[in-house]
N, C-alpha and C positions, 0 to 999 in steps of 0.2 A: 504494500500500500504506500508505504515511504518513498518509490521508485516513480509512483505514478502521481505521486503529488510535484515531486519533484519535477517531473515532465510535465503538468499541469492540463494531464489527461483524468479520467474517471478510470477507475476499476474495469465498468463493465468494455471500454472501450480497449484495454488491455485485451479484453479476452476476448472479443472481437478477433481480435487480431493474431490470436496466436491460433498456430497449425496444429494439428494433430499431432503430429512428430516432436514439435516443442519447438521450435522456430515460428518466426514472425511470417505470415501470409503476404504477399507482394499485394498493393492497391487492388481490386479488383474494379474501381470506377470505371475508366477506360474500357473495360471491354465489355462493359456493362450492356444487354441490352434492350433499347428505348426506343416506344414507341412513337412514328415519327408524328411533329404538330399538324394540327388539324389546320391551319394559314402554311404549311409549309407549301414553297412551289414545287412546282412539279418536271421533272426531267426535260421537258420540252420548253416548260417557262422560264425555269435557270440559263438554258441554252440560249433562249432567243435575248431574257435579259443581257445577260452576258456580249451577245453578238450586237445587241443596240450601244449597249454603253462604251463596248469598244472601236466604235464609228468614228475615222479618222475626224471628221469634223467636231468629234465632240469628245474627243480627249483633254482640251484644255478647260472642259466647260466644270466648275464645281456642281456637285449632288445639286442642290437648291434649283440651278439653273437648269439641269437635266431635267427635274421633277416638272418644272415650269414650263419649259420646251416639248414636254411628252403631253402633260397635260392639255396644254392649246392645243396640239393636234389632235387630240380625242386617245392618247395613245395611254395603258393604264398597264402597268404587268404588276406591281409590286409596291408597297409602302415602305417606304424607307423613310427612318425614324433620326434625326441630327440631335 
């Protein structure tokens, strides 16, 4: 308990973390797996965003301007949040 005050973890989170073997367990976050957001885009809308916003005329333009430039055309893929 001394060990894990010192660490300034909880007890339970110790043991969390250790293995069967007696060794400490590596993160498992990372390969955790989640289900994907319900706004998330979709393979084809990532692609097209992507292929808009990399348009030689509109590389210098900042996010704001981009939004504002798609918008007047009626053009809508994504919210993007500043």
């Amino acid at each position: 308990m001394l060990a894990c005050e010192m660490a300034g973890i909880e007890l339970r989170t110790l043991q969390r973390w250790k293995a069967i073997d007696g060794g400490i367990r590596p993160d498992g976050r990372p390969l955790a797996v989640r289900a994907t957001p319900k706004h998330a885009l979709s393979d084809a809308e990532h692609t097209q965003l992507l292929a808009v916003a990399n348009e030689p005329r509109l590389l210098l333009c900042r996010q704001r301007a981009l939004c504002r430039c798609w918008r007047m055309k009626g053009f809508y893929l994504a919210r993007i949040h500043f």
